[in-house]
N, C-alpha and C positions, 0 to 999 in steps of 0.2 A: 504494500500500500504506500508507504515512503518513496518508491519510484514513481508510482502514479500522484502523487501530491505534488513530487520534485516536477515532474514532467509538464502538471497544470500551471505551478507558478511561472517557468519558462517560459509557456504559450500565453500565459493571458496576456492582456493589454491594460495597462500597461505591464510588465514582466519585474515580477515581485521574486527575492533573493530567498530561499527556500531558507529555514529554521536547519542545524542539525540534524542527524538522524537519531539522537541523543534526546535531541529538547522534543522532537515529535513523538517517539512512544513515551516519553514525560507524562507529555500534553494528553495524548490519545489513552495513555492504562492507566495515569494515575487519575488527574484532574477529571473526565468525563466519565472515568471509571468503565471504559470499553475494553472487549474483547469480542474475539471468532468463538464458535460453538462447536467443536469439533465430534457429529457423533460416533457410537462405539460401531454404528455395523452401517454400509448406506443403504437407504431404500430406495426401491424403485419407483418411477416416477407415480404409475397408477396409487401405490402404496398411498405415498405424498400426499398427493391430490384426494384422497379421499379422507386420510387422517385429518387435513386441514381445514374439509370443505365443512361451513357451517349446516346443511342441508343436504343430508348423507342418504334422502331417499332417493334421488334423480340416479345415484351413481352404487346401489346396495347391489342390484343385477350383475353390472357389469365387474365388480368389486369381489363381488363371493365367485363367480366364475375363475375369476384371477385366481384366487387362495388357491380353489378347488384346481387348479391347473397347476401350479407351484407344490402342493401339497402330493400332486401326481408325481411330480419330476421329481421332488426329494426321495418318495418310496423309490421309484426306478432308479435310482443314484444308486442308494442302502441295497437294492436286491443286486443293481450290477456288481458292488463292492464285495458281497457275501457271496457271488458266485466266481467272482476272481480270485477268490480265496478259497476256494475248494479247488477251481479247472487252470491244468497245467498249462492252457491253449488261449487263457485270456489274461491281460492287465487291465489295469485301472489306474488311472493317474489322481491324486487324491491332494488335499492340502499336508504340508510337511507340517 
């Protein structure tokens, strides 16, 4: 964000001499008491859009479909994995 603040003072008009990179997270974490939200897993956009939508019946249809479609490909995952591990003739690539 410090490159994009450096960057605006340059272009404007008139062209203002940037603060620091010091005195700007000062200004930005201490003083406004800002930060980014960094969550633990990312969601997919459908997800998103419907945890956030205030009026969650336009979009329950097409919402439970999604789960039910997801909840498919995790069991197929689990079943590929448990038969990778039985048969000499397949792998599975998995998270380390």
């Amino acid at each position: 964000m410090y490159d994009l603040y450096r960057t605006e003072c340059t272009t404007s008009t008139p062209p203002v001499k940037p603060v620091s990179e010091a005195v700007y997270c000062n200004i930005f974490g201490k003083e406004y008491n800002l930060s980014f939200f960094k969550p633990k897993k990312d969601q997919c956009e459908m997800c998103t859009k419907y945890t956030l939508s205030r009026s969650k019946e336009h979009l329950q249809e097409e919402y439970d479909a999604h789960i039910e479609r997801k909840l498919s490909c995790q069991q197929a995952k689990t079943d590929d994995k448990n038969l990778a591990g039985v048969t000499n003739n397949m792998a599975m690539a998995g998270n380390i």
